[in-house]
C-alpha positions as CSV (number, residue, x, y, z in Angstrom):
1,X,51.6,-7.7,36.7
2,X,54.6,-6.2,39.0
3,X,54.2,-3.5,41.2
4,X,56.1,0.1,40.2
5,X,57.4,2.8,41.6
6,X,57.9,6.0,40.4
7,X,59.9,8.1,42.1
8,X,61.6,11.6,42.3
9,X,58.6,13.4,40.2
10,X,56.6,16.0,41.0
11,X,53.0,14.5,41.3
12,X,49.8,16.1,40.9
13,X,48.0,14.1,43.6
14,X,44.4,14.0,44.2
15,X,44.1,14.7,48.0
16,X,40.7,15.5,49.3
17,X,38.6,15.5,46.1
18,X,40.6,18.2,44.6
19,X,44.2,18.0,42.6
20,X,47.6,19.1,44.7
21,X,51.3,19.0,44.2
22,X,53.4,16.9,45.7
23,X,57.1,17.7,45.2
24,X,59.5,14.7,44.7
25,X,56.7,12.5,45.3
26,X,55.6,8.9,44.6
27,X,53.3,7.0,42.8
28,X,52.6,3.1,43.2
29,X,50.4,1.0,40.8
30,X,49.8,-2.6,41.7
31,X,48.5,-4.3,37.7
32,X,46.1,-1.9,36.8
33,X,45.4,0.8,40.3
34,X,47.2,2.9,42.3
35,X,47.9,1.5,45.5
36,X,49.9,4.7,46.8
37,X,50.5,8.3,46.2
38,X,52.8,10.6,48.6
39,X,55.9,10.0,50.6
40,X,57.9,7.1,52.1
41,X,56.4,4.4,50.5
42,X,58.3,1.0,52.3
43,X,56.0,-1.7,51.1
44,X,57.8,-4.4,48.5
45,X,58.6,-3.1,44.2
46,X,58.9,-5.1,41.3
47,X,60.4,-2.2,39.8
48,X,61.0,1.4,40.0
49,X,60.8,4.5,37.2
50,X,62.8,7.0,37.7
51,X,60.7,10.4,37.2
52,X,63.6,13.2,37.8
53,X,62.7,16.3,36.0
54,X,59.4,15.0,34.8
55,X,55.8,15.9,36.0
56,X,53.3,13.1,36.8
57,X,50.4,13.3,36.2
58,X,46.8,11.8,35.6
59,X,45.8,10.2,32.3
60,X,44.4,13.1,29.8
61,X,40.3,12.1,29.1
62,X,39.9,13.4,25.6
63,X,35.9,13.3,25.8
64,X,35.4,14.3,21.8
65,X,38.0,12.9,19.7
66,X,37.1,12.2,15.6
67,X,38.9,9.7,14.1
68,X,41.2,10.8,11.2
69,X,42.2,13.2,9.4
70,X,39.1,15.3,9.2
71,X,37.7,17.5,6.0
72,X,37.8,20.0,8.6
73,X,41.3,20.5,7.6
74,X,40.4,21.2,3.5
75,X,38.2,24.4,4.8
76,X,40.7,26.6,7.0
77,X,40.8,30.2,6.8
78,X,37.9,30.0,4.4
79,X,33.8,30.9,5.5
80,X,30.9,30.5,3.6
81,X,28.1,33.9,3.5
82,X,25.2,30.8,4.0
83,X,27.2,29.8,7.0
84,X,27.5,33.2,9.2
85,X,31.2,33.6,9.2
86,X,31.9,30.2,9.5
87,X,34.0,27.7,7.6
88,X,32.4,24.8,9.3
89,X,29.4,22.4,8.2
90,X,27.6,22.4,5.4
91,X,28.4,23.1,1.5
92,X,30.4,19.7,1.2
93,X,27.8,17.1,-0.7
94,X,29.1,14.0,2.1
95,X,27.6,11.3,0.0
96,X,30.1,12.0,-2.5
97,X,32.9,13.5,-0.4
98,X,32.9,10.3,1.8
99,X,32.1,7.7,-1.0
100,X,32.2,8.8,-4.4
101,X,35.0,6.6,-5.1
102,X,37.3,8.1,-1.7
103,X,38.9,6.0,1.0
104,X,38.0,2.8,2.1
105,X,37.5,0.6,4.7
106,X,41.1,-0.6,5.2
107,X,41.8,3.4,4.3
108,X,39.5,4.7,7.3
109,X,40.9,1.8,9.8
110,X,44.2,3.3,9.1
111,X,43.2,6.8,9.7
112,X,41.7,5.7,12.9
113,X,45.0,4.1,14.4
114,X,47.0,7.1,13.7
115,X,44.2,9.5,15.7
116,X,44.6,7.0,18.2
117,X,48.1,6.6,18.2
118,X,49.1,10.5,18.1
119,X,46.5,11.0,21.1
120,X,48.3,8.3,23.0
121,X,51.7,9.8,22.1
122,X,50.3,13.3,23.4
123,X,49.1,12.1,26.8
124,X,45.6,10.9,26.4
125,X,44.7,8.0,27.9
126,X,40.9,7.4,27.4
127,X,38.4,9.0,24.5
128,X,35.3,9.3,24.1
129,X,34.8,8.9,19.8
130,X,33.1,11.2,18.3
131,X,32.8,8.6,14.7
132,X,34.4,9.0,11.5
133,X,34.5,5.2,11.4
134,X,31.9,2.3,11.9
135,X,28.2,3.6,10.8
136,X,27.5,7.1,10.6
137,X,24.1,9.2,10.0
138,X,25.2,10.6,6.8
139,X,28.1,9.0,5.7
140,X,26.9,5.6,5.9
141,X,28.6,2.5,6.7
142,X,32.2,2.6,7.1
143,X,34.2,-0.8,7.5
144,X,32.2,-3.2,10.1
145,X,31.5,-2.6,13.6
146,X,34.2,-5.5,14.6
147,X,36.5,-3.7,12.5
148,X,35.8,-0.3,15.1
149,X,36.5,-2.6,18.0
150,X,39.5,-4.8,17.5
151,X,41.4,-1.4,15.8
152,X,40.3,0.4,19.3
153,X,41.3,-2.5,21.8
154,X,44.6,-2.5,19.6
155,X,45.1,1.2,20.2
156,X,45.8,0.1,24.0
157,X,43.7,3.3,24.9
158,X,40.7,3.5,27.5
159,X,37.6,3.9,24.8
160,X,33.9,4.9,24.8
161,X,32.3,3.6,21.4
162,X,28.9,4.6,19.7
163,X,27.0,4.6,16.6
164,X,25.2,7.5,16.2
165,X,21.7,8.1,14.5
166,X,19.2,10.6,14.1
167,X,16.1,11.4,12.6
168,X,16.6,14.3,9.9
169,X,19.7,15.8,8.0
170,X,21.0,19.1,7.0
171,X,21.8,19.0,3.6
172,X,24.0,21.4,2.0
173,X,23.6,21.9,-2.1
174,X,25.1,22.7,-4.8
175,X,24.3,25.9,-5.4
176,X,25.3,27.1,-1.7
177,X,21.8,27.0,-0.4
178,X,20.7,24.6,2.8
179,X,17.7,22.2,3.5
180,X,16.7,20.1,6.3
181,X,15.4,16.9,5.5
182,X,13.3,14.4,7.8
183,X,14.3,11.2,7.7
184,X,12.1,9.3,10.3
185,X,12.5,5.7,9.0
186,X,16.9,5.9,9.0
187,X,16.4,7.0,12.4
188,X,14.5,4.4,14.4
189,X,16.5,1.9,12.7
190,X,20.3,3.7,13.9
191,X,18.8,3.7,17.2
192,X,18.7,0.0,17.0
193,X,21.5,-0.8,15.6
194,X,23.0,1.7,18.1
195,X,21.2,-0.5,20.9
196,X,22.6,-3.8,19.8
197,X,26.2,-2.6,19.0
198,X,26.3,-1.0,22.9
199,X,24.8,-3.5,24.0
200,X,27.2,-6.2,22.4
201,X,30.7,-4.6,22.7
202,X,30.3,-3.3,26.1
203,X,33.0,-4.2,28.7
204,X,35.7,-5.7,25.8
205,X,39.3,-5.5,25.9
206,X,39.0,-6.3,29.5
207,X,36.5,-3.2,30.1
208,X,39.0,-0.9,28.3
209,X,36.5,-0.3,26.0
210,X,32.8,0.8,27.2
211,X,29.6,1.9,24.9
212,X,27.1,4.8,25.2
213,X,24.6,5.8,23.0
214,X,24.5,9.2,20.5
215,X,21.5,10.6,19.1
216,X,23.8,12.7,17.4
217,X,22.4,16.1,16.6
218,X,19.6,17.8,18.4
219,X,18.4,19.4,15.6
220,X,17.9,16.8,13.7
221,X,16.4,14.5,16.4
222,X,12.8,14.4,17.0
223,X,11.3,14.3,20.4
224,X,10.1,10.9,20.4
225,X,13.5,9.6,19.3
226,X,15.5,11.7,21.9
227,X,12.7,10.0,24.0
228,X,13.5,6.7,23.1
229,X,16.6,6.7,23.3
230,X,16.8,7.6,27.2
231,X,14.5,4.8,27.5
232,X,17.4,2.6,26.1
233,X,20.4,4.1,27.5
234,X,18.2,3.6,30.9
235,X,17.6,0.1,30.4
236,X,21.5,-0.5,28.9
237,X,23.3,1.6,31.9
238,X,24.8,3.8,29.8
239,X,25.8,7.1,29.1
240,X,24.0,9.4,26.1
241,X,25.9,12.1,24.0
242,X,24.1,14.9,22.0
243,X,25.9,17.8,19.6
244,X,23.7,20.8,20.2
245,X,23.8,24.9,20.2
246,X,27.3,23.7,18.1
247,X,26.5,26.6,15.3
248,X,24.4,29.5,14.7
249,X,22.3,27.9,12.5
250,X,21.7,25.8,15.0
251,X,20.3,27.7,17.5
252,X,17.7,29.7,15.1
253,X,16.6,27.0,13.6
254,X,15.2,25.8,16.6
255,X,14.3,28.8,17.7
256,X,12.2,29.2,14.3
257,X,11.0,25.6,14.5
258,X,10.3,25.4,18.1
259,X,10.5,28.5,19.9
260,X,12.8,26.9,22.2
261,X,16.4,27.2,22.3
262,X,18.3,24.0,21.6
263,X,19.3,23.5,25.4
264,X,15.1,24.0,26.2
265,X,14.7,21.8,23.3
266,X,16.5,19.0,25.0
267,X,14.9,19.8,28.6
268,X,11.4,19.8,27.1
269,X,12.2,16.7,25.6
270,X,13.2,15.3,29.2
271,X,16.6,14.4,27.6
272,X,18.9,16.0,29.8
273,X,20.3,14.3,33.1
274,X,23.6,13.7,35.0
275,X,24.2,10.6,32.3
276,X,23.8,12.9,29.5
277,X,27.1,14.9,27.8
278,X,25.8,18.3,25.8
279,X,28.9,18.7,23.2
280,X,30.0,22.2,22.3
281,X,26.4,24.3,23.9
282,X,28.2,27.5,22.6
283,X,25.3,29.1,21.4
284,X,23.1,30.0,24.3
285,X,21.5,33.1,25.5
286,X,24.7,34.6,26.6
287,X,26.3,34.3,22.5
288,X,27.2,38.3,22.3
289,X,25.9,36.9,18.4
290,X,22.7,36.1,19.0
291,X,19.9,38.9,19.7
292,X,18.4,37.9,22.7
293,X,18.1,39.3,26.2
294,X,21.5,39.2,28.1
295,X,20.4,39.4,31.4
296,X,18.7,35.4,30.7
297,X,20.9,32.6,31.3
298,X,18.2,29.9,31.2
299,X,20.4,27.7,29.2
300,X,22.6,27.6,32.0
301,X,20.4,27.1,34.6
302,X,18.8,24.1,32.3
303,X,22.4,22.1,32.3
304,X,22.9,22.9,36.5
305,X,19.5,21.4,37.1
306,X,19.8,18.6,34.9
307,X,23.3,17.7,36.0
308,X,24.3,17.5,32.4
309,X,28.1,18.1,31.3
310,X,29.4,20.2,28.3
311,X,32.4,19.2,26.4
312,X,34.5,21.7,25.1
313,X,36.9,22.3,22.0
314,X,38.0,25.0,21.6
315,X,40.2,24.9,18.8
316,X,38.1,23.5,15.9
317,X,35.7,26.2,16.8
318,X,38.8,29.1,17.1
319,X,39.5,28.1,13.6
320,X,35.8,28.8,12.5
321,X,35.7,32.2,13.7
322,X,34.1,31.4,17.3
323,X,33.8,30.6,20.9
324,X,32.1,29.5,23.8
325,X,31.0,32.2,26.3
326,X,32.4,30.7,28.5
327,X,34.5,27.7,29.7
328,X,34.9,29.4,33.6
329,X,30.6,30.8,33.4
330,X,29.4,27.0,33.1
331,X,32.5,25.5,35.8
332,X,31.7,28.5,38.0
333,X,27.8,27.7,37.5
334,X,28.4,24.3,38.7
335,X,28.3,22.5,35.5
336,X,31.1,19.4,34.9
337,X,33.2,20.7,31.3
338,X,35.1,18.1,29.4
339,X,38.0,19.0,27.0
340,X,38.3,17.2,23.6
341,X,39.9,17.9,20.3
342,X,37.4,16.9,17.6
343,X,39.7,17.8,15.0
344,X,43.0,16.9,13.9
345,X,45.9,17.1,15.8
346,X,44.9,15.2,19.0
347,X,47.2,17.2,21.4
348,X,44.8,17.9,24.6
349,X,48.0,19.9,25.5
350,X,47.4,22.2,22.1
351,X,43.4,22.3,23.7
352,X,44.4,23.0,26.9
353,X,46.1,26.1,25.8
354,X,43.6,27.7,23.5
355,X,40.8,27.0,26.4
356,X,42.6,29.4,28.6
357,X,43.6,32.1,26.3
358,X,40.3,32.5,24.5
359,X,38.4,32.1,27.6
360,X,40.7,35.3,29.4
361,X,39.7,37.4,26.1
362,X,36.0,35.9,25.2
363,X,35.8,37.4,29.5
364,X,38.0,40.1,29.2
365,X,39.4,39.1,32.2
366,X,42.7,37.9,33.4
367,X,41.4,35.8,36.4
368,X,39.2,33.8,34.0
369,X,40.0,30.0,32.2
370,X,42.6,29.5,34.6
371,X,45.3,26.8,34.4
372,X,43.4,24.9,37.2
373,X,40.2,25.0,35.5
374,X,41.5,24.3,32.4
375,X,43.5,21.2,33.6
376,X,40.7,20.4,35.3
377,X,38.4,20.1,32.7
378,X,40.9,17.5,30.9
379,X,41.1,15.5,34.0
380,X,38.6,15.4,36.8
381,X,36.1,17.2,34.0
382,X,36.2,14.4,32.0
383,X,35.8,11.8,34.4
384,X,32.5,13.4,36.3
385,X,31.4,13.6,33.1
386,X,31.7,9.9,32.3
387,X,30.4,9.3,35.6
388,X,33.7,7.8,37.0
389,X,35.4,8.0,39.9
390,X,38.9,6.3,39.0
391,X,40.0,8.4,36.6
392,X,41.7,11.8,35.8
393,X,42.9,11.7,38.9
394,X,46.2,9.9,40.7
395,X,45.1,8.4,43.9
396,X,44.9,5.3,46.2
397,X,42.2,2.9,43.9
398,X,41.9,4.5,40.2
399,X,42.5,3.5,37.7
400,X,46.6,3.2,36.9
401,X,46.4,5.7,33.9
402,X,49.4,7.8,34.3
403,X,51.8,10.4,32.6
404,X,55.0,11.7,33.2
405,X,55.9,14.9,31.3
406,X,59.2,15.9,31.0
407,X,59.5,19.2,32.3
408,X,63.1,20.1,32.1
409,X,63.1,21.8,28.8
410,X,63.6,25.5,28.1
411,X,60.3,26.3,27.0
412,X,58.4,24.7,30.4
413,X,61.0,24.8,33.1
414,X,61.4,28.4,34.4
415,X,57.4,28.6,34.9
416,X,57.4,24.5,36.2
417,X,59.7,25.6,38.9
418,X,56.8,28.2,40.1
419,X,54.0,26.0,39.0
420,X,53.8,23.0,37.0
421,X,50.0,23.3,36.0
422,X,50.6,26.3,34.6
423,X,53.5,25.4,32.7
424,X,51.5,22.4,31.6
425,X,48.5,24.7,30.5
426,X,50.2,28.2,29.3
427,X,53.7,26.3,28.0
428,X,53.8,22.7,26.7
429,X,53.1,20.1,24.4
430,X,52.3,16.9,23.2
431,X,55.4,16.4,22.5
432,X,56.5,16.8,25.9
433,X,55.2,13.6,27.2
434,X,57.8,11.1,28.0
435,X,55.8,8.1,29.3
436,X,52.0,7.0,28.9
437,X,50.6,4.1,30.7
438,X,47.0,3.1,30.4
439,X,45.5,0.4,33.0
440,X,48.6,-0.4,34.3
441,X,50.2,-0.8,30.9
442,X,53.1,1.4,29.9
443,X,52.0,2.2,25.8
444,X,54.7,4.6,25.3
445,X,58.2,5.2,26.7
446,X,60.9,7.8,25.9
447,X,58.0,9.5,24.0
448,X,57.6,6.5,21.7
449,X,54.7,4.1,21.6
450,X,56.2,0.8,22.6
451,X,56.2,-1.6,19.5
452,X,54.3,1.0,17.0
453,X,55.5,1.5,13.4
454,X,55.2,5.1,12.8
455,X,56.3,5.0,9.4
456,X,53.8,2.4,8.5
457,X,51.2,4.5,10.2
458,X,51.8,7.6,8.5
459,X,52.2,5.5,5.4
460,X,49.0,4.4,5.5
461,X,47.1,7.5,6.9
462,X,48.7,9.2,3.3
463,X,47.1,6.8,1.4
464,X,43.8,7.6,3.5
465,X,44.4,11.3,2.5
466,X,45.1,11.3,-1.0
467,X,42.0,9.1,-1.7
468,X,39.9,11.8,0.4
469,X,41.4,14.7,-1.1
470,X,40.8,12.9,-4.6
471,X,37.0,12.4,-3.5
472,X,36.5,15.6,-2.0
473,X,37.6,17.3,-5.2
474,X,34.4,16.2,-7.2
475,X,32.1,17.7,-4.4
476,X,30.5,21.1,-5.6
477,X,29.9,24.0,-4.0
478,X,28.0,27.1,-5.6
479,X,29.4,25.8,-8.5
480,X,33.2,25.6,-8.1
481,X,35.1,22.1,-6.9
482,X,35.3,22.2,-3.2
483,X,39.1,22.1,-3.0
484,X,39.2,24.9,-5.6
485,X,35.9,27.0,-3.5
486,X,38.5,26.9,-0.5
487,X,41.9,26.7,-2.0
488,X,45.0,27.2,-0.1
489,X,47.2,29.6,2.1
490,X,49.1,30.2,-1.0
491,X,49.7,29.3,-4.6
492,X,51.8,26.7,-6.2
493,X,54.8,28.1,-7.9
494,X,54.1,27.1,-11.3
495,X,57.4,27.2,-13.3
């Protein structure tokens, strides 16, 4: 692969384990590192980018990206009274939603190259799936596990891949009411399948694409699963995922089944370590919903000890009514955060954004989420928490995941000329992002991914959409269709 050059940028530069700009700066990458970041580089090009009016800067980690076009998206502006406020979760039967005659394989491959493709387009350059596609607890088997691979290695993204499993459901019926079900038996077996497919399809697409394990829910994961599987992440070498304290539900059901908080759940269960990535942990001690003391912040002092990480998003969460308490308590604390999107659209730019605002109010403080722990958290964040040191950050020997963001618009260039980061955090978006290049690769130029077919994409990912819509519409909740139960901003003009 040639050596490159860009030049005439601004770089955010990772000098002395800690991000700084670098005005009018250069960046070298040699195939697929960075052999040079700073000043008067003299040493032999293949050829040179020119960066004028563009910010460069490290590849965005998206550490909780769903594939598709979620059913998120059918409950907006819409709660449930069995849900607390809340328009996410339960109510939607997903047996039927997901496979009572809805999309299929080819539909949910499609679905998954345009997440792909609109988080590449938006500056991401490496995920971490959170699975709409392959073999899910609930929603079954979706296409094959090859199918998951070769449509990830295609994507030209930086990938972590897991099947998740646990050992118990919660089960939303018709009539609006909830049950938790144990389902032992569906369990052990995910976790082996989980074993063999990390196991198998670790290191492909010339290690672009890397495995972890996922018990997925900690609520509905016995102790002697979580258990387990640490034993196998241990013996694979790789990294564990969990969804837990994501709703209020959540939290008092353990606290009803357990006396334990989900986070002591976890830490009881010796689940917990620097390997391990706690999604969402919003409801804690510190929840202002939640009646319990103030003044404790075990939760907190669990994840420190441990050396877990949390990943936050923030927006699928805003649009539910709620939000973590906070972003800036866990980085202050000491505690690597991770942003991802976990919704549809897969703009860590959009994320970015809505981490610092709510974070200023959920504080009521001005100096709080700021635009350098917020950028952070997409770079650097993401990368402790995936235990690497050659990404989300531009520097002599990562990993040659870059983006330059064009900068000289009207809506980012008065505030880039003061500070860049906080144009990038307070100001743009994904649509800003002129060029994307993952592993030395350059996957999209002029903000277009290089040899994509948009139209064919978007073609496709309608088809995906009507079939789900179509599906979804014969799922019941306290009596009404779904899609009529949650129904629309406004009403079709009828004439």
């Amino acid at each position: 692969m040639p050596t490159t050059l860009i030049e005439n940028g601004d770089v955010i530069a990772y000098v002395d384990g800690a991000h700084a700009v670098l005005r009018d700066a250069q960046v070298v990458y040699d195939g697929d590192r960075i052999v040079f970041v700073g000043h008067g580089y003299d040493g032999a090009v293949d050829q040179r980018v020119d960066a004028h009016g563009k910010l460069v800067i490290p590849g965005l980690i998206n550490h909780h990206m769903a594939f598709g076009i979620h059913m998120q998206m059918y409950r907006l502006d819409r709660a449930r009274a069995n849900f607390f406020n809340s328009g996410l979760g339960f109510g939607i039967q997903s047996e039927k939603a997901y496979h009572g005659g809805g999309p299929r394989p080819e539909d949910w491959r499609a679905s998954a190259a345009f997440a792909m493709t609109s988080a590449l387009r938006s500056g991401t350059t490496t995920f971490l799936m959170v699975p709409n596609y392959g073999s899910h607890p609930y929603r079954g088997r979706v296409g094959t596990d090859q199918d998951l691979i070769d449509v990830t290695a295609a994507s030209g993204l930086r990938a972590y891949l897991s099947l998740p499993h646990m050992s118990g459901t919660a089960r939303g019926k018709e009539d609006g009411t909830l049950e938790w079900v144990r389902l032992d038996a569906a369990g052990w077996e995910g976790l082996d399948h989980a074993v063999d497919f990390a196991r198998t399809h670790n290191g492909t697409a010339d290690d672009r694409i890397r495995t972890f394990l996922f018990p997925y829910q900690a609520d509905n994961c016995s102790v002697e699963l979580l258990r387990a599987t640490k034993d196998a992440a241990r013996e694979l070498g790789c990294l564990l995922k969990i969804h837990t304290a994501q709703y209020w539900l959540d939290f008092v059901e353990m606290i009803r089944r357990t006396s334990k908080t989900p986070i002591q759940y976890l830490a009881d269960a010796d689940f917990l370590g620097p390997e391990v990535c706690v999604a969402h942990a919003i409801f804690t001690q510190r929840h202002p919903w939640l009646p319990y003391p103030k003044d404790d912040d075990t939760d907190t002092r669990l994840l420190v000890e441990s050396g877990a990480s949390v990943a936050h998003c923030p927006v699928v969460y805003a649009r539910t009514g709620f939000v973590l308490h906070s972003l800036s308590h866990y980085v202050r604390a000491g505690i690597p955060v991770s942003l991802g999107t976990d919704t549809s659209p897969h703009d860590m730019f959009m994320e970015m954004r809505t981490a610092a605002l709510l974070n200023k109010l959920t504080e009521a403080d001005a100096t709080a989420g700021t635009a350098r722990e917020i950028f952070d958290a997409a770079t650097i964040g993401g990368a402790r928490a995936l235990l690497r040191e050659d990404l989300g950050r531009l520097e002599a020997g990562a990993k040659a995941d870059i983006v330059l963001v064009d900068v000289d618009r009207d809506h980012l260039a008065p505030v880039a000329a003061v500070d860049p980061i906080q144009a990038l955090v307070y100001c743009a978006r994904g649509k800003d992002v002129d060029r994307v290049i993952v592993d030395g690769v350059t996957r999209v130029r002029g903000g277009e991914v290089i040899d994509g077919d948009l139209d064919a994409l978007f073609a496709d990912a309608e088809i995906f959409n009507q079939r789900l819509r179509a599906s979804v519409a014969n799922s019941v909740h306290q009596g009404q269709p779904v899609t009529e139960y949650y129904g629309t901003a406004f009403p079709a003009w009828k004439e």
